[in-house]
N, C-alpha and C positions, 0 to 999 in steps of 0.2 A: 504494500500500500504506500510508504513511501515513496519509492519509487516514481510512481503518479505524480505525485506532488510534486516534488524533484522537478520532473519532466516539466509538468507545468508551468514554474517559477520560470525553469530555463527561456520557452517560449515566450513568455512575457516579457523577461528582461532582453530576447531578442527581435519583439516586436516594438518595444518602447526604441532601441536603438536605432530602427529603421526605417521611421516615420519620418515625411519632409516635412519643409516649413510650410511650404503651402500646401492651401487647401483646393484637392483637386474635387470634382464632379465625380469620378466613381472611386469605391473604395474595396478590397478585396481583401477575404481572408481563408485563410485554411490553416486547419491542426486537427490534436488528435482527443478523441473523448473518448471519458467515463463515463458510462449510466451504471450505476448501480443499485440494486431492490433486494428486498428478503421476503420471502413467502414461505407462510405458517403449515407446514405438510399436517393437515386435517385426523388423520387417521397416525399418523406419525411421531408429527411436531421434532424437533423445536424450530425454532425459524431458522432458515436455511438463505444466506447471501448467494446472490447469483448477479453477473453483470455484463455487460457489453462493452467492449473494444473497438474501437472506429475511428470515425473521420469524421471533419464540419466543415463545412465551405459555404460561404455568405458571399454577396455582392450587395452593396446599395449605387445606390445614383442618387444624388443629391438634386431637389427639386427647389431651392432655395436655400439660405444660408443654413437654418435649425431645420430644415424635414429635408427625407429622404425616402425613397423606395424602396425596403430591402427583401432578399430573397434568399431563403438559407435552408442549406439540402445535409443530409447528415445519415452516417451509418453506421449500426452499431452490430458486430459480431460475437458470437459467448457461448457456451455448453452448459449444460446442467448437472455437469459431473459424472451422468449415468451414461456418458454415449452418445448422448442425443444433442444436436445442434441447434442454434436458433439465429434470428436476425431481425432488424427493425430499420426501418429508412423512413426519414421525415423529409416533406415537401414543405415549408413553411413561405407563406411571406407577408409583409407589412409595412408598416410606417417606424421608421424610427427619428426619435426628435434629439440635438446636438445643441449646446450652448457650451461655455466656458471663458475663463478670467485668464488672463496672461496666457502662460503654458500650461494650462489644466483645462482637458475636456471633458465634458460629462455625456452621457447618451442615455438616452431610452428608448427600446423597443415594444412594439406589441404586433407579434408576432400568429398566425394560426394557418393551416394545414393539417393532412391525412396524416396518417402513422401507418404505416405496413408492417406486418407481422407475419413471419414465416416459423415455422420449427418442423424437423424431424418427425415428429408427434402427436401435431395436431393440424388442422387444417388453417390453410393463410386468413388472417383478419385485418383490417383494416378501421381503426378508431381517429378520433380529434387530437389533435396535438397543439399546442400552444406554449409560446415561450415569452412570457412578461418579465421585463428586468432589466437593464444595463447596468455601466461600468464608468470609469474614467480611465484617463491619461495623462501624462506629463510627456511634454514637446519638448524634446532637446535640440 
């Protein structure tokens, strides 16, 4: 589990370095994700960690200075321990809104799209998916 983290920190402090001073009309990202759940085996128990290992990749377009258009596509791969394999892909997209003081940016998105769900197991389903949240920056 560290490990994750690790990983993460590293990309951050290699995305903080690689950001220009201007501000362009589209912006792109990709890296790597963790989803992680636990579910209660019924007849079983005890809760049982299970997670997915993937990928994320967004674009936005800036439609003015604070809004943008964004679109963000993501994969997640993982087993159950028992053999069996699964997967999930999200289609999302949205507005996301940008402000910030000197060299600190802030964002927020809101985000929604399908979720596809595949496994070994069971048959493929597909549910809603929604990502509400942003972040900040510091401009070097």
């Amino acid at each position: 589990m560290k490990t994750n983290h690790l990983l993460t920190l590293l990309l951050v402090f290699c995305c903080v370095g690689a950001n220009a001073q201007d501000r362009d009309r589209v912006e792109l990202f990709g890296g790597y994700s963790h989803t992680g759940y636990s579910v209660y085996q019924i007849y079983s128990g005890p809760w049982t960690r299970f997670g997915f290992n993937g990928w994320d990749a967004s674009g936005a377009f800036k439609l003015s200075h604070n809004v943008a258009v964004e679109g963000d596509f993501g994969g997640g791969y993982g087993s159950n321990g028992f053999g069996q394999s699964y997967s999930m892909q999200t289609y999302m997209g949205g507005l996301r809104f940008s402000g910030g003081v000197r060299k600190f940016d802030i964002f927020g998105h809101v985000l929604f799209g399908p979720l596809h769900f595949n496994a070994d197991y069971a048959s493929p389903a597909t549910s809603f998916a929604a990502a509400l949240g942003g972040g900040g920056r510091f401009l070097v």
